[in-house]
C-alpha positions in Angstrom: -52.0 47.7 -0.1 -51.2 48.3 3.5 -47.0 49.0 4.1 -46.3 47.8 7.5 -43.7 50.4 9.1 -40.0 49.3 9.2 -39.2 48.4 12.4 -36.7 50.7 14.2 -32.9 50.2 15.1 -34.3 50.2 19.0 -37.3 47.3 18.5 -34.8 45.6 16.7 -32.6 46.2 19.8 -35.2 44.9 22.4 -35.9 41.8 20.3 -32.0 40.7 20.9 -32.5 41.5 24.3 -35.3 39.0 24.8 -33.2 36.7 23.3 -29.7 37.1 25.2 -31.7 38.0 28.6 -34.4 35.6 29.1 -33.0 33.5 31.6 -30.7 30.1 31.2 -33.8 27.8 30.1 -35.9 30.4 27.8 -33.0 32.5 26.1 -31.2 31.7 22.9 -28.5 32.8 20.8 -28.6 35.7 18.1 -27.4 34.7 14.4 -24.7 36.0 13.1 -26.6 38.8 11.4 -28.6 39.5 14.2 -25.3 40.0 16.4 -23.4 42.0 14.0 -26.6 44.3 13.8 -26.8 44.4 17.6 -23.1 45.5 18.2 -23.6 48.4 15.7 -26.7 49.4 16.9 -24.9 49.7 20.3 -21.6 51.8 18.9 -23.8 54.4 17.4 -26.1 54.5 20.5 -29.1 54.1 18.8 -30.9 52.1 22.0 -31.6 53.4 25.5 -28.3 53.8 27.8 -30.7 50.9 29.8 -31.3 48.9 26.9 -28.0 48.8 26.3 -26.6 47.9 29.9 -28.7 45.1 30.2 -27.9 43.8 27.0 -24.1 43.9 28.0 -24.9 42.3 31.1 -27.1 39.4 30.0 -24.9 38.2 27.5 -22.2 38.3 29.5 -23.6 36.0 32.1 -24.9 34.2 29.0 -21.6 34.0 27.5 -21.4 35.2 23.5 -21.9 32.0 21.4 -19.1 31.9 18.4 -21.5 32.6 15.6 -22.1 35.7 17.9 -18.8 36.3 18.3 -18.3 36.0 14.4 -21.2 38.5 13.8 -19.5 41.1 16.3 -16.3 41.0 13.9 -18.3 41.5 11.1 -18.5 44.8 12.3 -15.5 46.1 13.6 -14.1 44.7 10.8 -17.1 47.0 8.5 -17.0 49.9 11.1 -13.6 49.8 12.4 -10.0 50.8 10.7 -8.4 48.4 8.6 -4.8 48.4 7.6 -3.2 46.3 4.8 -0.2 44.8 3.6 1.7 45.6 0.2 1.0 42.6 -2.3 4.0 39.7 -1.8 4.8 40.9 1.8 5.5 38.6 4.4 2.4 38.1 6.5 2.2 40.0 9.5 2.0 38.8 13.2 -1.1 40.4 14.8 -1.2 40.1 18.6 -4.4 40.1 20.0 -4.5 41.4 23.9 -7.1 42.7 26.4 -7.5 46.5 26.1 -7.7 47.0 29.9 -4.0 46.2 30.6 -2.1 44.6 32.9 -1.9 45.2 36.4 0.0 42.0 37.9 2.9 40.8 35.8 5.2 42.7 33.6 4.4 43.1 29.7 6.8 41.5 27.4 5.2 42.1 24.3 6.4 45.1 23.4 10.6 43.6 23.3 9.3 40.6 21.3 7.9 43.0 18.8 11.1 44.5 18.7 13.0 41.2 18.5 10.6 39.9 15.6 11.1 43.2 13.5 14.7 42.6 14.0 14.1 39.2 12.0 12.5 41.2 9.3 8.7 39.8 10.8 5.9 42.8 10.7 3.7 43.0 13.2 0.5 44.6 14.0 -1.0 45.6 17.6 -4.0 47.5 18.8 -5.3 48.7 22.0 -6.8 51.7 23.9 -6.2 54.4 26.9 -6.7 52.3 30.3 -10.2 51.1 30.0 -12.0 49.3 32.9 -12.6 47.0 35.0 -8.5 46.7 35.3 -7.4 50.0 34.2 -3.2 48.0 33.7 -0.7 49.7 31.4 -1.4 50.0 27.7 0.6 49.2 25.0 1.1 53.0 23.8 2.6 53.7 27.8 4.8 51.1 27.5 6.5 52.2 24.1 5.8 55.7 25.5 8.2 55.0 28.2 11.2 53.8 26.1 10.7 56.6 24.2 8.9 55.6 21.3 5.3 57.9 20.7 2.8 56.1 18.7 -0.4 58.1 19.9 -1.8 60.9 18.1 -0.9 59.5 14.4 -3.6 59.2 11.6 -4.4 56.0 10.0 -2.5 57.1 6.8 0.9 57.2 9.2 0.3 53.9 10.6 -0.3 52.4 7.7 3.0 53.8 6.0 4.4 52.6 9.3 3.5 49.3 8.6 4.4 49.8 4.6 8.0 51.2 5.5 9.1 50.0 9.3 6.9 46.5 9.0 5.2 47.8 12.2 1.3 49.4 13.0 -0.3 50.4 16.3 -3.7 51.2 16.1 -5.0 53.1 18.6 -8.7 52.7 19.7 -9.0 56.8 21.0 -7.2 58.1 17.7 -8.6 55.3 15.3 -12.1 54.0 16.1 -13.9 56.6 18.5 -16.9 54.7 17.6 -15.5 51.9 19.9 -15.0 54.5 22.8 -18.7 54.8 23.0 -18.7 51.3 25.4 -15.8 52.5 28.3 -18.5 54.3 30.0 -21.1 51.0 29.9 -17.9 48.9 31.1 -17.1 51.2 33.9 -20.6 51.6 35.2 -21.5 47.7 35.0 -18.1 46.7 36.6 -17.3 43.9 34.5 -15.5 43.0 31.4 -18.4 43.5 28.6 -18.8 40.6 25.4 -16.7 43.1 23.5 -14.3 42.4 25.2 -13.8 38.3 24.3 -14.1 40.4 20.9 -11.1 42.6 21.3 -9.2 39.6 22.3 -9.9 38.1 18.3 -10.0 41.2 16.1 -7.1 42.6 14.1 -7.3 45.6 12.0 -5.4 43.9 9.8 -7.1 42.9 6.4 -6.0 40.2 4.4 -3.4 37.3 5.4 -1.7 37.2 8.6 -1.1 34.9 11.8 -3.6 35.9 14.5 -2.4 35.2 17.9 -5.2 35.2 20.4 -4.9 34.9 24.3 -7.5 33.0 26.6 -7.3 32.2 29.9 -9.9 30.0 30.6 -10.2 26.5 27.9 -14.1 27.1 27.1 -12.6 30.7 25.6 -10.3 29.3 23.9 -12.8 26.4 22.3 -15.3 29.9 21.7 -12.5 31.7 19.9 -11.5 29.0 17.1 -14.5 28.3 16.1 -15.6 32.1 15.8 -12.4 32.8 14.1 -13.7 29.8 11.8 -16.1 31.2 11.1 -15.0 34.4 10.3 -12.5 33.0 7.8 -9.3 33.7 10.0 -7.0 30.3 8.7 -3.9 30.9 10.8 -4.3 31.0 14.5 -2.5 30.6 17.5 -4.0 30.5 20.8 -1.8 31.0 24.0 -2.6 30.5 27.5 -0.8 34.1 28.3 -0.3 36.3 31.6 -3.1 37.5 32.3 -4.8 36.6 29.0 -2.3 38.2 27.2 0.0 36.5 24.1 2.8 36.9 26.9 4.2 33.7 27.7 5.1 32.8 31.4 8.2 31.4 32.5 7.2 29.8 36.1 4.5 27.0 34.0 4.5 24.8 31.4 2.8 27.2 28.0 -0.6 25.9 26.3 -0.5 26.8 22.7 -2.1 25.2 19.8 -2.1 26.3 16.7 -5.2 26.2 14.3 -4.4 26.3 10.3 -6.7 25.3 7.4 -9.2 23.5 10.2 -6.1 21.6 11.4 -5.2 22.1 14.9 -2.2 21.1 16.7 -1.6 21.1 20.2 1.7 22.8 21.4 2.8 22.5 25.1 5.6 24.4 25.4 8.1 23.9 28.7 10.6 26.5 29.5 12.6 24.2 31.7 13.2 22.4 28.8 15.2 25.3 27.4 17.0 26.8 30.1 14.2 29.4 30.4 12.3 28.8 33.7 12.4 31.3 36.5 9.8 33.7 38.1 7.0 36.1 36.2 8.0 39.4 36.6 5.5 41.6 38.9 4.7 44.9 37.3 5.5 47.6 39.7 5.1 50.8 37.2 6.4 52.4 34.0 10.0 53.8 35.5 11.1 50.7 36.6 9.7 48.5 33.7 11.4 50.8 31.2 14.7 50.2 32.8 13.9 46.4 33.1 13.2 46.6 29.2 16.0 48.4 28.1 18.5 46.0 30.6 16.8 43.1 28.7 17.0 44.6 25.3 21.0 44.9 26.0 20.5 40.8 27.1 20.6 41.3 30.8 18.6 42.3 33.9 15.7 40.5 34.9 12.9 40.4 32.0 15.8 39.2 29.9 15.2 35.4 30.6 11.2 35.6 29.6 12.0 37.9 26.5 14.4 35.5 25.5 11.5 32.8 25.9 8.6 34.7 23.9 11.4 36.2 21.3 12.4 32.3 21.0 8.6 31.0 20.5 7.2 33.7 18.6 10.2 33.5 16.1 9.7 29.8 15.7 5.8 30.4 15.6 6.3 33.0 12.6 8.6 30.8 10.7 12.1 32.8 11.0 13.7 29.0 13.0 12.9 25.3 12.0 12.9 24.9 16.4 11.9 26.3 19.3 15.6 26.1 20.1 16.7 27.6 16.8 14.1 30.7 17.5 15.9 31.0 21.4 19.3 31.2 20.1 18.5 34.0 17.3 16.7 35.7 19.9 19.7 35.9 22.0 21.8 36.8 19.2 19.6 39.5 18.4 20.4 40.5 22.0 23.9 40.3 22.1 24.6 42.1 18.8 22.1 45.1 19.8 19.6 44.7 16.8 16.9 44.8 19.2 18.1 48.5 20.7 18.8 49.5 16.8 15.0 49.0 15.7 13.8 51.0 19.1 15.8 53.7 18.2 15.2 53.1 14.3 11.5 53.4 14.8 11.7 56.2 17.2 13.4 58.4 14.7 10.8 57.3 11.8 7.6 57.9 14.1 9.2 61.5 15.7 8.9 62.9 12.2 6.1 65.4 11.5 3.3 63.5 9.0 4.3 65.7 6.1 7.4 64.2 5.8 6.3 60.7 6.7 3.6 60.9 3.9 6.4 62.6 1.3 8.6 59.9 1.8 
């Protein structure tokens, strides 16, 4: 009996490129498996560097279908870091954001994390170095620059961070360099890979939680719940964001909707309505949005009107008020009584420890 040869990891490869790059009328969608396969194939390098740019580039003019999209999770979720939460906890918050910054408005994200530990809400983030095409501020420069270091810790710390502070960064560089392979391909091709409507649905959080997923345009947002579907994620909000962030703008009426059990409700949210309306924030650079974050944290200067906006939704969104109006008014007493500054400085004294102590205690 004649054994055909297994085929390698690189036909494998070439077959999905036929598939994603055969033109509009001729090419067709990978399966799930087929996807998932790809995208791990491409993470441990196993095709040709041109193999795997044209790959990256025809499904991107393609557009990753959500079965494809599902298959993709599959393995960051396999290959990836996971963290968990302690049986009985209360769900986390995971924010979902583009790993290549921002470069045009000011982050808020950061203070409404702050604001929503304050209510006793964990959250989870995750997010890299700057990364092309945009190369904006990251998440661990921003905390950086009020003080708070959350680069350089292993897994173990930041999931006792999130066991024992109700907070987790994890940090593409320090926790999946497998990941890190693709910034080269994303810098040489010039635009935003597939993996990178991936990074704006994946949490390394295992387990229950409430995924909240920016989009910018509405066919993402139409590809994203039915990948997250599909990958079994039953809690979801989607947000129109700054710059396809979860950061709320001020100056326009909000698109939310919010997707659980396969039941989705529309929220269109309208800061006028609340007192809340004014100008987005330009980002000019770290200095000056460290002091604009620490003015707003004390409730004043001039991020303090959209904190108090995303503090007041995200709240509401996570359960701690019965109304967006409720959620406003406990974000602004949050403010005034300084809770918000506490937890900084709370959580910069827990993560300045040295690991032996953090894993001791």
């Amino acid at each position: 009996m004649i054994v055909a040869p297994a085929v390698s990891g690189r036909e494998r490869f070439k077959s999905y490129l036929r598939k994603v790059g055969s033109g509009n009328r001729t090419s067709k969608g990978m399966s799930r498996e087929e996807a998932a396969n790809a995208l791990e194939l491409i993470l441990y390098e196993e095709p040709t560097p041109a193999q795997i740019g044209a790959f990256l580039i025809a499904h991107r003019i393609r557009r990753p279908e959500p079965q494809e999209l599902a298959g993709m999770l599959d393995t960051y979720r396999y290959l990836g870091p996971a963290l968990t939460s302690e049986p009985n906890s209360r769900i986390p918050v995971c924010f979902c954001m583009p790993f290549d910054g921002r470069t045009r408005t000011a982050p808020i994200y950061p203070l409404t994390c702050l604001l929503l530990l304050a209510c006793g809400q964990p959250v989870v983030l995750q997010g890299g170095s700057r990364m092309p095409v945009k190369y904006g501020v990251t998440a661990i420069e921003l905390f950086r620059s009020l003080g708070l270091e959350l680069s350089g810790l292993s897994l173990e710390v930041v999931q006792l961070g999130l066991e024992k502070k109700s907070f987790a960064l994890v940090h593409q560089p320090d926790h999946f360099p497998l990941a890190e392979t693709l910034i080269s391909y994303r810098n040489e091709l010039g635009k935003r890979p597939p993996v990178a409507s991936l990074e704006l649905l994946w949490s390394p959080h295992q387990g229950q939680h409430l995924l909240v997923s920016g989009f910018v345009h509405p066919s993402t947002e139409d590809r994203a719940w039915e990948a997250l579907r599909l990958a079994g994620e039953t809690n979801l909000f989607t947000v129109k964001g700054l710059e396809g962030s979860t950061d709320l703008p001020i100056s326009r009426t909000c698109i939310t909707a919010h997707l659980v059990n396969n039941n989705l409700e529309r929220l269109v949210l309208r800061p006028h309505d609340y007192n809340c309306r004014g100008e987005d924030l330009k980002w000019e650079n770290l200095n000056t949005w460290a002091i604009q974050a620490k003015k707003a944290l004390s409730n004043s200067g001039p991020l303090r009107k959209a904190l108090l906006w995303n503090a007041g939704v995200y709240i509401w969104f996570s359960g701690y008020a019965k109304s967006l109006k409720t959620g406003i008014e406990l974000a602004e007493e949050i403010l005034i009584s300084g809770q918000a500054l506490a937890q900084l400085y709370q959580l910069i004294s827990w993560y300045s420890k040295p690991t032996t102590q953090h894993c001791s205690g």
